[in-house]
N, CA, C and O of each residue as an XYZ file, in Angstrom:
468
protein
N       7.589     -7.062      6.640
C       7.332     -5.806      5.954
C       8.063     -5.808      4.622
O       9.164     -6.320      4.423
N       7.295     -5.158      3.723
C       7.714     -5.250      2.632
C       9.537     -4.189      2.579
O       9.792     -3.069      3.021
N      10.006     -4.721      2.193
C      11.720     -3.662      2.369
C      12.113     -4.170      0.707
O      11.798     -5.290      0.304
N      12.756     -3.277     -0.055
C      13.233     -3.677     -1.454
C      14.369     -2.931     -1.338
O      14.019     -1.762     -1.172
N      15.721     -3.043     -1.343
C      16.930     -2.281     -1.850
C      16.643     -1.830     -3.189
O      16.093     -2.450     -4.099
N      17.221     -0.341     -3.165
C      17.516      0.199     -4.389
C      15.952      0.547     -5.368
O      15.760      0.556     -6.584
N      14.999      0.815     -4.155
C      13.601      1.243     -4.769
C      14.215      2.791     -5.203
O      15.333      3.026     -4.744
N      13.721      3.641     -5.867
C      13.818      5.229     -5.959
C      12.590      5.602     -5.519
O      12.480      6.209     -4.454
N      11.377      5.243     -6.383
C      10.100      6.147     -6.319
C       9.063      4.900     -5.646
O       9.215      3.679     -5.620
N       7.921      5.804     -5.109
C       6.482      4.701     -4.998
C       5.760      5.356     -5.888
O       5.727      6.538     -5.546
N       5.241      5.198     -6.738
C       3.888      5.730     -7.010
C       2.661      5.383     -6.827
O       2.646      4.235     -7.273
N       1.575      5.632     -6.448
C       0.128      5.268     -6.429
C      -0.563      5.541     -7.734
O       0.197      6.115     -8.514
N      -1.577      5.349     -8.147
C      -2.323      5.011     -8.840
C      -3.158      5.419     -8.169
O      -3.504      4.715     -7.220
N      -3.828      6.737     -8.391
C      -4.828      7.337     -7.599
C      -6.093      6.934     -8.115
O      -6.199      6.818     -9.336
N      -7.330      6.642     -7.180
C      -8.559      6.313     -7.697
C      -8.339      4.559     -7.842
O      -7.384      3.879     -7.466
N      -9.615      4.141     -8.536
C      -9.761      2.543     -7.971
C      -8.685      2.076     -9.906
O      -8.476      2.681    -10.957
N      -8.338      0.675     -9.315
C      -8.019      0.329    -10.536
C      -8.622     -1.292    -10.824
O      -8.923     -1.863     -9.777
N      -8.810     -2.002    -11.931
C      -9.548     -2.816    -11.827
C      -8.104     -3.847    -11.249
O      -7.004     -3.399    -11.572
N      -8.117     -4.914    -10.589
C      -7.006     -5.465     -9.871
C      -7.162     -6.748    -10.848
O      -6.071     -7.288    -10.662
N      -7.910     -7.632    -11.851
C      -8.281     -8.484    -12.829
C      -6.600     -8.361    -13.328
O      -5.890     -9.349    -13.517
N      -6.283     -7.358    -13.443
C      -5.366     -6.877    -14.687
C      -4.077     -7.815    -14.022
O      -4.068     -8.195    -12.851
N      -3.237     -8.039    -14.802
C      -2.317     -9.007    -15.083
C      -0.586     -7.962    -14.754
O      -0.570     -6.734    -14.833
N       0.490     -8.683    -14.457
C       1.442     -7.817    -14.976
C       1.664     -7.314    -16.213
O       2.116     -6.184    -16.395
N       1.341     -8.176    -17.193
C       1.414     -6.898    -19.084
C       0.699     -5.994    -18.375
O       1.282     -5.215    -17.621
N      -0.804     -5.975    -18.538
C      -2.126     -5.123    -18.172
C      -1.873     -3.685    -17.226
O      -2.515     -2.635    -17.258
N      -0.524     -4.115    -16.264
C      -0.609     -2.949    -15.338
C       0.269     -2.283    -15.537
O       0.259     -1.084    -15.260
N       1.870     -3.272    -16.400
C       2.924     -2.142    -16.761
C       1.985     -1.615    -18.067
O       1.762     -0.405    -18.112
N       1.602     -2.207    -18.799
C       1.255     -1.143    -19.647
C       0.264     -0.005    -19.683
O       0.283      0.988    -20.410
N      -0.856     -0.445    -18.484
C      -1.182      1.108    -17.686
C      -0.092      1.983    -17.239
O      -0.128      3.147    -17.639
N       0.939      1.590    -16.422
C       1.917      2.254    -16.277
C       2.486      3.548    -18.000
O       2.399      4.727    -18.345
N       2.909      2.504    -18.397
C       3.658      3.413    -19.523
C       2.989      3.905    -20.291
O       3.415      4.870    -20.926
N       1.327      3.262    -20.555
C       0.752      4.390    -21.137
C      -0.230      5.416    -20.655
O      -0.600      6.474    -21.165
N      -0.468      4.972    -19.826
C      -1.743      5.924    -19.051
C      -1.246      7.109    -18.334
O      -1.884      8.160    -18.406
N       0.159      7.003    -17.447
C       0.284      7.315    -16.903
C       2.039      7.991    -17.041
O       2.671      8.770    -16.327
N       2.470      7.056    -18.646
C       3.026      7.615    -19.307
C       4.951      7.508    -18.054
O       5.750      8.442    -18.127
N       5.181      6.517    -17.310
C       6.306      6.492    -16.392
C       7.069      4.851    -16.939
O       6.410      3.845    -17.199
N       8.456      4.954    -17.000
C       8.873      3.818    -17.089
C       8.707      2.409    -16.510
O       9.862      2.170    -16.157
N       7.853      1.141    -16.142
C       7.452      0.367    -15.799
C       9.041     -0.563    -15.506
O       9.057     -1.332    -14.545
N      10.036     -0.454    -16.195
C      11.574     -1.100    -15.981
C      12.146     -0.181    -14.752
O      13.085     -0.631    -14.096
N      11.530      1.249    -14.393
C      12.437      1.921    -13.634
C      12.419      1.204    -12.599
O      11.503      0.420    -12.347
N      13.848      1.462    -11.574
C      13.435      1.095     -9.994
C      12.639      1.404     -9.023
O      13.189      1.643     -7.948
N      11.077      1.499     -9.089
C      10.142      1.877     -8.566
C       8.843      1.152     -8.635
O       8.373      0.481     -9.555
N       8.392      1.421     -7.521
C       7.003      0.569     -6.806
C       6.277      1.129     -7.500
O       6.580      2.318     -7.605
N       5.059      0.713     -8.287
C       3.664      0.846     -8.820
C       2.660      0.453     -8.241
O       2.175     -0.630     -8.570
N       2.222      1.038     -7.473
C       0.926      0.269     -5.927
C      -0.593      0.895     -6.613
O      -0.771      2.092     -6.838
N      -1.482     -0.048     -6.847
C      -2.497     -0.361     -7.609
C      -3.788     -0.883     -6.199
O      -3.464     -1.696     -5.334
N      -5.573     -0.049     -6.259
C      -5.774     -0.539     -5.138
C      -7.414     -0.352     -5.762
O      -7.763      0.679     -6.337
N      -8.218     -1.387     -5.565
C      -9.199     -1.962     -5.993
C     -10.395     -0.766     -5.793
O     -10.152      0.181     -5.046
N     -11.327     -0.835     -6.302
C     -12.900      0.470     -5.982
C     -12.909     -0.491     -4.293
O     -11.813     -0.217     -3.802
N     -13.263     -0.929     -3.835
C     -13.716     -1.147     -2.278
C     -12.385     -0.950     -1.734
O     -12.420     -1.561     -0.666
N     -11.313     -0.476     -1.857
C     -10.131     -0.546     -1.139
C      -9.465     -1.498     -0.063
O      -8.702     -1.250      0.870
N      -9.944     -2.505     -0.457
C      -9.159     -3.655      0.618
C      -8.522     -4.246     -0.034
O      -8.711     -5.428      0.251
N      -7.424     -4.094     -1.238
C      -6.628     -4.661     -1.919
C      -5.961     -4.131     -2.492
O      -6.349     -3.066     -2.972
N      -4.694     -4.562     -2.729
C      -3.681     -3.739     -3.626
C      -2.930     -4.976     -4.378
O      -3.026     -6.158     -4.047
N      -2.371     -4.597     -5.169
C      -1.266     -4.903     -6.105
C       0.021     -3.368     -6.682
O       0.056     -2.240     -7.175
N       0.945     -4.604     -6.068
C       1.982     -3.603     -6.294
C       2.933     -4.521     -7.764
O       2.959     -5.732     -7.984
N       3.518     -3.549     -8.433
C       4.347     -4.062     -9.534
C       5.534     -3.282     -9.438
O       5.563     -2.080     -9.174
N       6.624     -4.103     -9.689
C       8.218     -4.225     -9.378
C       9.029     -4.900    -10.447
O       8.933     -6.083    -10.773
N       9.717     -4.133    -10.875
C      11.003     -4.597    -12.052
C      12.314     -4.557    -11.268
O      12.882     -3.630    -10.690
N      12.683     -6.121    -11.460
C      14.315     -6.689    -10.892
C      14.648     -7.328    -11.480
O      14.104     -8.419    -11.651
N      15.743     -6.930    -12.090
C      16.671     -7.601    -12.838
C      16.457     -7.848    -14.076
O      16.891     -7.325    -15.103
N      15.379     -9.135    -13.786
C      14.809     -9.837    -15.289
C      13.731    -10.048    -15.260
O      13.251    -10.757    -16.144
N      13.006     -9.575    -14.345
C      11.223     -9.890    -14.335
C      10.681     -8.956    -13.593
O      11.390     -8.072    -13.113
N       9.236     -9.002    -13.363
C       8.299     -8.343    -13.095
C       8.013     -9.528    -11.588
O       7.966    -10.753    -11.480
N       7.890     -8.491    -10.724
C       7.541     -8.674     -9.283
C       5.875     -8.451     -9.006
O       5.524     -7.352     -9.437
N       5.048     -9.028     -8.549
C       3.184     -8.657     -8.344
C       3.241     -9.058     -7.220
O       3.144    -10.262     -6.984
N       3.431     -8.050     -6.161
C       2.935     -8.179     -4.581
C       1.644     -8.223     -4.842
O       1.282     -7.777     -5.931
N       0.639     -8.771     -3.908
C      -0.706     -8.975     -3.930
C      -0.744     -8.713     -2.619
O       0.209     -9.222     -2.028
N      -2.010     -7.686     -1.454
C      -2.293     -7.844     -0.573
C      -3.969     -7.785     -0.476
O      -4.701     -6.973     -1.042
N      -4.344     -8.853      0.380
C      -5.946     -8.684      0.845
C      -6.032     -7.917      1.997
O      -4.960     -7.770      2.583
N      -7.174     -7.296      2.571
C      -7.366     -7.402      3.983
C      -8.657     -7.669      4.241
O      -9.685     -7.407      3.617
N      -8.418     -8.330      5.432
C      -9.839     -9.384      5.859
C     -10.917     -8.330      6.484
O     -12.100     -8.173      6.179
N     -10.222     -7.746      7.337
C     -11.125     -6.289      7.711
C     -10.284     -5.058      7.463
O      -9.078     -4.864      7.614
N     -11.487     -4.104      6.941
C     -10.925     -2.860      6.876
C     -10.783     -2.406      5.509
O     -11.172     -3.147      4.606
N     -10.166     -1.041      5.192
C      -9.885     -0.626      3.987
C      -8.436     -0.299      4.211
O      -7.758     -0.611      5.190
N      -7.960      0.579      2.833
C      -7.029      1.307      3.079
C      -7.469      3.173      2.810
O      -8.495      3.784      2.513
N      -6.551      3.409      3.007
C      -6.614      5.401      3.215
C      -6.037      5.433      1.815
O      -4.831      5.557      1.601
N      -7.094      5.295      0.735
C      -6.503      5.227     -0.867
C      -6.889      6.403     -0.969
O      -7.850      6.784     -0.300
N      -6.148      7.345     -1.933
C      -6.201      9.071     -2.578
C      -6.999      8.713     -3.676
O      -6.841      7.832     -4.520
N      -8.380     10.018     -3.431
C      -9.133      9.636     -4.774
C      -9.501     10.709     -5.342
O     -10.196     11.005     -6.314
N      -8.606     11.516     -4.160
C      -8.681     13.103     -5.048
C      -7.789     13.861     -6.085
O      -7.882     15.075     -6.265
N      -7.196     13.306     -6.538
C      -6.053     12.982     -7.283
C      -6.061     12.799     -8.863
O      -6.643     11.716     -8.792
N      -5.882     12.983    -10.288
C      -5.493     12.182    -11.059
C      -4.031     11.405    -11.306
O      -2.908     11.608    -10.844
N      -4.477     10.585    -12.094
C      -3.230      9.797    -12.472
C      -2.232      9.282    -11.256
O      -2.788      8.712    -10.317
N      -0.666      9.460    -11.206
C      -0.177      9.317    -10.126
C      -0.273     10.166     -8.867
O      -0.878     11.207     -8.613
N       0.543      9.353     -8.151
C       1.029     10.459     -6.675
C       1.964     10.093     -6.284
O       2.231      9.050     -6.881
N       2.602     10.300     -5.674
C       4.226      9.942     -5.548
C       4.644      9.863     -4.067
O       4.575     10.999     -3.598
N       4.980      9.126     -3.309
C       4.715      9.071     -1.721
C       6.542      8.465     -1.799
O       7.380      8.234     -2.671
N       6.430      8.416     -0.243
C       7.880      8.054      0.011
C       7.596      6.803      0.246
O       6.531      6.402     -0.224
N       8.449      5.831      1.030
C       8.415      4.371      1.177
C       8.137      4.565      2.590
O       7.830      3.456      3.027
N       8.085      5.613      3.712
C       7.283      5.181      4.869
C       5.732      5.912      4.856
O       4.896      5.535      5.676
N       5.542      6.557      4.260
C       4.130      7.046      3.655
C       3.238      5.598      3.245
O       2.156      5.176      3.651
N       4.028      5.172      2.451
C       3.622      3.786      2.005
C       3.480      2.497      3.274
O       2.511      1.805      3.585
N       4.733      2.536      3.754
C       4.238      1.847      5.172
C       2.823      2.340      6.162
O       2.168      1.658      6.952
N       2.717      3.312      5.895
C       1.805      4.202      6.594
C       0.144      3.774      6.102
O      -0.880      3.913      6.770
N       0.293      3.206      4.687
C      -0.768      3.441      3.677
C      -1.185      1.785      3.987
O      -2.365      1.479      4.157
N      -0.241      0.910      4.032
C       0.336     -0.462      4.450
C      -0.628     -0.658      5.537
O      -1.518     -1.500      5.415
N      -0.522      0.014      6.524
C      -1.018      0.119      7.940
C      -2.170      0.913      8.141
O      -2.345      1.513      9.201
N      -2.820      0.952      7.376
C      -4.580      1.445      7.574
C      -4.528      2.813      8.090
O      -5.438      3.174      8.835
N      -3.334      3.834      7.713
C      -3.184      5.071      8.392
C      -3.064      5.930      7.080
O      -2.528      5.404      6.105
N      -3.609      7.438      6.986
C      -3.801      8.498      6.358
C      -2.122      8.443      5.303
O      -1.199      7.659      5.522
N      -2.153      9.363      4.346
C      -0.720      9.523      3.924
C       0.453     10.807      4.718
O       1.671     10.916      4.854
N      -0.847     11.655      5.115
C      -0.339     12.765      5.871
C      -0.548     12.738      7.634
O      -1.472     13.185      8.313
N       0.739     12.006      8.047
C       0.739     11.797      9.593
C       1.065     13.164     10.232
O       2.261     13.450     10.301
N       0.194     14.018     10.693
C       0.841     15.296     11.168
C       1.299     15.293     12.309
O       1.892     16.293     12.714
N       1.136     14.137     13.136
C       1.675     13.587     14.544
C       3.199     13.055     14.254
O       4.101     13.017     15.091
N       3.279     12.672     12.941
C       4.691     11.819     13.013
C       5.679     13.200     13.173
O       5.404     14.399     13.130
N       7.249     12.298     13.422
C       8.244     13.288     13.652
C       8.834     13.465     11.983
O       8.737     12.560     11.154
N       9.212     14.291     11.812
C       9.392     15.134     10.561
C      11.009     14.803     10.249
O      11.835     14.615     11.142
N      11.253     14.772      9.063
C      12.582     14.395      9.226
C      14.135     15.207      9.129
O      14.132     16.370      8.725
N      14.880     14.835      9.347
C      15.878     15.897     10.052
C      17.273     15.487      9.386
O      18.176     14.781      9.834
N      17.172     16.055      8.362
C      18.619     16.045      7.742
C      19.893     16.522      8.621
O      19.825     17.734      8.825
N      20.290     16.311      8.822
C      21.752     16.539     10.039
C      22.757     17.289      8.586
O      22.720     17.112      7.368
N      23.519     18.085      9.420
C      24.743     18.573      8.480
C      26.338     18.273      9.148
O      27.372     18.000      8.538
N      26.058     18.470     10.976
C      27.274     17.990     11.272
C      26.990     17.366     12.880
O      25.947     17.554     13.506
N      27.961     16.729     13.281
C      27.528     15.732     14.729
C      27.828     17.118     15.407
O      26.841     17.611     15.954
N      29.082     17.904     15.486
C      29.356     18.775     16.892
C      29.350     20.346     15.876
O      29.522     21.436     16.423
């Protein structure tokens, strides 16, 4: 599974994007289209018109990161009701990862604690 220390944000890229595009091609969709820092610590997840593919883009350190995923069957649960970004958490994204909706209303909700006793 994909795990990155020190991610902050995911964003999606709502609607299809052409996946041709290169790392220049997608940070600079990033910073200009969509107008978000492409150096920040955050996932840029990019997902084709037939939805069985993504590309994700990642800045570490000194370069640009291009996860690539296919899937042999199936789609994904891509947002196309949406402009521009959307902003999901990193198990939303696992969720999105796993051929499941962004909004699990079955999952358990999460539970900030304030004290043990």
């Amino acid at each position: 599974m994909l795990t990155l220390a020190g991610v902050q944000r995911v964003y999606l890229a709502c609607g299809p994007t052409d996946l041709r595009k290169s790392i220049d091609s997608l940070a600079a969709l990033v910073q200009e289209s969509f107008g978000l820092d492409p150096f920040s610590p955050c996932l840029f997840v990019f997902c084709n018109r037939e939805r069985n593919k993504l590309k994700i883009l990642y800045w570490e350190h000194n370069g640009f990161w291009l996860f690539y995923r296919r899937l042999e069957r199936g789609t994904f649960k891509w947002p196309n009701d949406h402009e521009g970004t959307l902003t999901v958490t990193s198990r939303q994204l696992r969720w999105l990862l796993d051929g499941l909706e962004l909004s699990q209303r079955q999952a358990h909700p999460k539970v900030t604690a304030q004290a043990v006793i």
